[in-house]
C-alpha positions as CSV (number, residue, x, y, z in Angstrom):
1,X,-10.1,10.2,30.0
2,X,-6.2,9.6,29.3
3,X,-6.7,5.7,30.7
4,X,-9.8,5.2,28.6
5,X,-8.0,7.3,25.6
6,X,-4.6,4.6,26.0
7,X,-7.2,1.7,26.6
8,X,-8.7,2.8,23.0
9,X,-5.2,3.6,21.5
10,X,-4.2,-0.3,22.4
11,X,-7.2,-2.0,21.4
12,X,-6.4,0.0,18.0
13,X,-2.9,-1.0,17.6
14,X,-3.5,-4.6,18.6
15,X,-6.1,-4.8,15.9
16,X,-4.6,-3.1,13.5
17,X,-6.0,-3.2,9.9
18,X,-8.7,-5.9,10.6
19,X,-11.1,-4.1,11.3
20,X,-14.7,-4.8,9.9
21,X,-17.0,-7.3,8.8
22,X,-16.3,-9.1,5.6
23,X,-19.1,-9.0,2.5
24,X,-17.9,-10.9,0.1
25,X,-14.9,-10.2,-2.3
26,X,-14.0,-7.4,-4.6
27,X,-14.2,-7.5,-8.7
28,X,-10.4,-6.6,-10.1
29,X,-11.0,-4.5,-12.9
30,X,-9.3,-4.6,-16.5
31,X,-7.3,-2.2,-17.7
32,X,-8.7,0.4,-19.9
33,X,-7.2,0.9,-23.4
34,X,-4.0,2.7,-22.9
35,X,-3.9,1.7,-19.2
36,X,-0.5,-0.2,-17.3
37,X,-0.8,-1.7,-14.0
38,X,1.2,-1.8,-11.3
39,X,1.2,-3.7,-7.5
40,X,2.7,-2.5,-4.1
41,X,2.9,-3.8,-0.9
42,X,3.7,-1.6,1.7
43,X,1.5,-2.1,5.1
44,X,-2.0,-1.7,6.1
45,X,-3.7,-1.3,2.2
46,X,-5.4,1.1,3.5
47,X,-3.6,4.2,3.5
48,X,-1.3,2.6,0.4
49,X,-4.5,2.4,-1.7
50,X,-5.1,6.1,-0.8
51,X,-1.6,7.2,-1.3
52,X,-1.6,5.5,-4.5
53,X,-5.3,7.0,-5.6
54,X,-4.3,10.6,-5.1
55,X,-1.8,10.8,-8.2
56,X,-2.1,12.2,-11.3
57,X,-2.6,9.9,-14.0
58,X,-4.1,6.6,-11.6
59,X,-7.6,5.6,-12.7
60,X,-8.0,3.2,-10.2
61,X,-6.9,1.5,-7.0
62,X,-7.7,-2.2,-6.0
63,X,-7.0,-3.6,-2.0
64,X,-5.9,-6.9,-2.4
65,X,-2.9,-9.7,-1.7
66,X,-0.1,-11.1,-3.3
67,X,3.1,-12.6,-2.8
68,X,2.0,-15.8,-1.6
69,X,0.7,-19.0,-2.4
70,X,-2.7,-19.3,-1.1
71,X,-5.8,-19.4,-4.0
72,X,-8.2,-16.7,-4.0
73,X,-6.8,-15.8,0.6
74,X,-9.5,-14.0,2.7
75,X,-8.4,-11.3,5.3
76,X,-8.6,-14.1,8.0
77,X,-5.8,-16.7,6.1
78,X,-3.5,-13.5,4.7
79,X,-3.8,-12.4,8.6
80,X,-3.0,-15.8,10.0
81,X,0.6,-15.6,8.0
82,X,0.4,-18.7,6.8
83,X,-0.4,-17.9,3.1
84,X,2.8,-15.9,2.9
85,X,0.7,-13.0,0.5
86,X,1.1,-9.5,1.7
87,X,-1.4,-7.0,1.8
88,X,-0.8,-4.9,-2.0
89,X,-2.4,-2.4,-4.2
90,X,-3.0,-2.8,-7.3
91,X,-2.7,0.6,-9.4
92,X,-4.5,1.3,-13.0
93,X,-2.5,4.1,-14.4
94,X,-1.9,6.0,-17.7
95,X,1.9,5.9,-18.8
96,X,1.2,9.1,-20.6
97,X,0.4,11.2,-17.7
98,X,2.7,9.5,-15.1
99,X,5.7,7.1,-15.3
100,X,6.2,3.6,-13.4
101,X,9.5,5.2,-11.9
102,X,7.6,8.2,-10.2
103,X,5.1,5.5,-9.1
104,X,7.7,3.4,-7.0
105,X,9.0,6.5,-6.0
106,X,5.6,7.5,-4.3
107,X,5.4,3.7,-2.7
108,X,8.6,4.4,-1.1
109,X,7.1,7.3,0.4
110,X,4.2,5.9,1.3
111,X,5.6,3.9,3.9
112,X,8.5,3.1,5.7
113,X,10.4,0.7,3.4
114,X,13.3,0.2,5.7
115,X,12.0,-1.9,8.3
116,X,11.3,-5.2,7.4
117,X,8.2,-6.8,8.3
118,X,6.8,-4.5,9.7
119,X,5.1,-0.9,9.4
120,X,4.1,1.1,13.0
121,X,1.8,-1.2,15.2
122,X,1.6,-4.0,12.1
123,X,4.1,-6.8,12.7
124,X,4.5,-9.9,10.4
125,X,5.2,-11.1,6.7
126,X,1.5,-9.6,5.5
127,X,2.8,-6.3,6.2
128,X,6.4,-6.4,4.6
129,X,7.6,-4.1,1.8
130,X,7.0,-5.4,-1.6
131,X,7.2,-4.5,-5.0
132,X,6.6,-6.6,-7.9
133,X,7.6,-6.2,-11.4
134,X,6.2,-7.5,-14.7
135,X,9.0,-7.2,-17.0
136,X,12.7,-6.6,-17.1
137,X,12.6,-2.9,-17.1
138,X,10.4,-2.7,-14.4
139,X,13.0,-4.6,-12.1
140,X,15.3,-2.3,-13.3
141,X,13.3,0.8,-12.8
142,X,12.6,-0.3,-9.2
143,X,16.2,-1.4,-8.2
144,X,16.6,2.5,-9.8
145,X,14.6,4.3,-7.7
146,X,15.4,2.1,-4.4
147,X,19.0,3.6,-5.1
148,X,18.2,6.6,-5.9
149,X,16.0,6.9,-2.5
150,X,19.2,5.5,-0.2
151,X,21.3,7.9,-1.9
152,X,19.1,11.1,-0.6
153,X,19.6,10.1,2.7
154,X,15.9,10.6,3.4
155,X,15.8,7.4,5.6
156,X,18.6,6.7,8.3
157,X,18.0,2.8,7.6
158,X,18.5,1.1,3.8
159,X,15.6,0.2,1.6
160,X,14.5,-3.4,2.4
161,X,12.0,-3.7,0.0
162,X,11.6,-7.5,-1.4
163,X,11.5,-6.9,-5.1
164,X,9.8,-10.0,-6.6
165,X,8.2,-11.2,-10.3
166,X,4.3,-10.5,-10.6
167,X,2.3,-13.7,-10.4
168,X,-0.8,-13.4,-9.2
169,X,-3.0,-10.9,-7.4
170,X,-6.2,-11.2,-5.6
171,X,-8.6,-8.3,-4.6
172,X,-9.8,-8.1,-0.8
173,X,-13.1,-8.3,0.4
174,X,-15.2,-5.4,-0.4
175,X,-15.2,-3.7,3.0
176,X,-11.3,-2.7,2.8
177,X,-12.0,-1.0,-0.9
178,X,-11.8,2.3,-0.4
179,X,-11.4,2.2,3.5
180,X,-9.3,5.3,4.3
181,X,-12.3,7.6,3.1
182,X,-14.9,6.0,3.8
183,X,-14.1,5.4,7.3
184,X,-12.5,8.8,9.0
185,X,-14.0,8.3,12.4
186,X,-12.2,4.7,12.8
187,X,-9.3,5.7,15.6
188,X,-6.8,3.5,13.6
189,X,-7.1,5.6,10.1
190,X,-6.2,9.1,12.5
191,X,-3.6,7.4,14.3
192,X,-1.4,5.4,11.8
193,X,-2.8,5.7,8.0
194,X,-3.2,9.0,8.5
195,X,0.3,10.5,8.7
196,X,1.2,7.9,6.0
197,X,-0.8,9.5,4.2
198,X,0.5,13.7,5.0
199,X,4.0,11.7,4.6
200,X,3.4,10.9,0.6
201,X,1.4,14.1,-0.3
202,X,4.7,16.1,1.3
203,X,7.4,14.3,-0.9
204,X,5.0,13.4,-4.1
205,X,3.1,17.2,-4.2
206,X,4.0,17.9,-7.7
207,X,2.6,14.7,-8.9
208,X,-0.9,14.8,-7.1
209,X,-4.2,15.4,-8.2
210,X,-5.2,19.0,-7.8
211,X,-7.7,18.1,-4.7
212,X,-4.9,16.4,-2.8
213,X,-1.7,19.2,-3.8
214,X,-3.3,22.2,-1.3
């Protein structure tokens, strides 16, 4: 059983977040009145689009890429690294209830935004840390917070988070919307989106959704 259970832990790892079958893309929403959005980029979407999901004040959560230069990418091209778009969330959120800064400060718990390209068992540029920012301010906010982080000593490595203009963002195929619930029994959610996951809900507790803060 342990050589079938490594077998299976390998074949995981290797394959990372591609699993499933793709059915077509996702619709990106508009933002409700009152709403702000916001896009991450911090490793497999799917435990980010959880981690994101679970706080107060976010209506909605979209898997998609950005960062690149590739029209409307599939999983396949963003996979193949030669698009240069990383796998992001985008976040629908109400500035009333919870502020961009707290926002980037739950990305950079969501993840480990100190090694660069890369995120456990995901290697390449797909996977890097990213953060995009839509006005002035929000630059500022993030360059902020990255400080801030660093100076709590919470990571042994500095931030290397690429902090980049908004542009463009696309929404994934419909099979990686939502993933991390739907999908407990896949051994890769368990084994590495998982304790991403326990990782933000630890640091970000006061700002969760009462379902996620026990």
């Amino acid at each position: 059983m342990k050589k079938l259970a490594l077998y299976v832990a390998s074949v995981v790892l290797f394959l990372g977040c591609a699993n499933g079958q793709p059915k077509g893309m996702a619709v990106l929403p508009k933002p409700a009145p009152g709403e702000a959005v916001a896009t991450f980029g911090g490793g497999c979407f799917w435990a980010m689009q959880e981690n994101m999901s679970e706080l107060k004040g976010v209506s909605k959560t979209v898997s998609g890429y950005a960062g690149g230069n590739t029209v409307n990418p599939t999983y396949e091209e963003v996979s193949s690294r030669t698009t240069n778009h990383a796998e992001t969330v985008q976040v629908y959120y109400d500035p009333k209830v919870i502020s961009y800064a707290t926002l980037v400060e739950a990305f950079l718990y969501s993840h480990d935004p100190t090694t660069l390209n890369r995120q456990g068992p995901d290697e390449g540029t797909d996977y890097r840390s990213i953060a995009f920012y839509r006005t002035a301010g929000e630059k500022e906010t993030i360059d902020a917070i990255i400080k801030k982080v660093n100076a709590t000593g919470h990571y042994s490595n500095p931030i290397v988070t690429q902090v980049v203009p908004f542009k463009v963002f696309y929404p994934a195929e419909k099979y990686h919307q939502g993933y991390y619930r739907i999908h407990k029994e896949n051994p890769y959610i368990g084994s590495v989106s998982e304790p991403k996951v326990m990782k933000m809900r630890k640091a970000m507790k006061a700002y969760l959704k009462p379902e996620f803060a026990k």
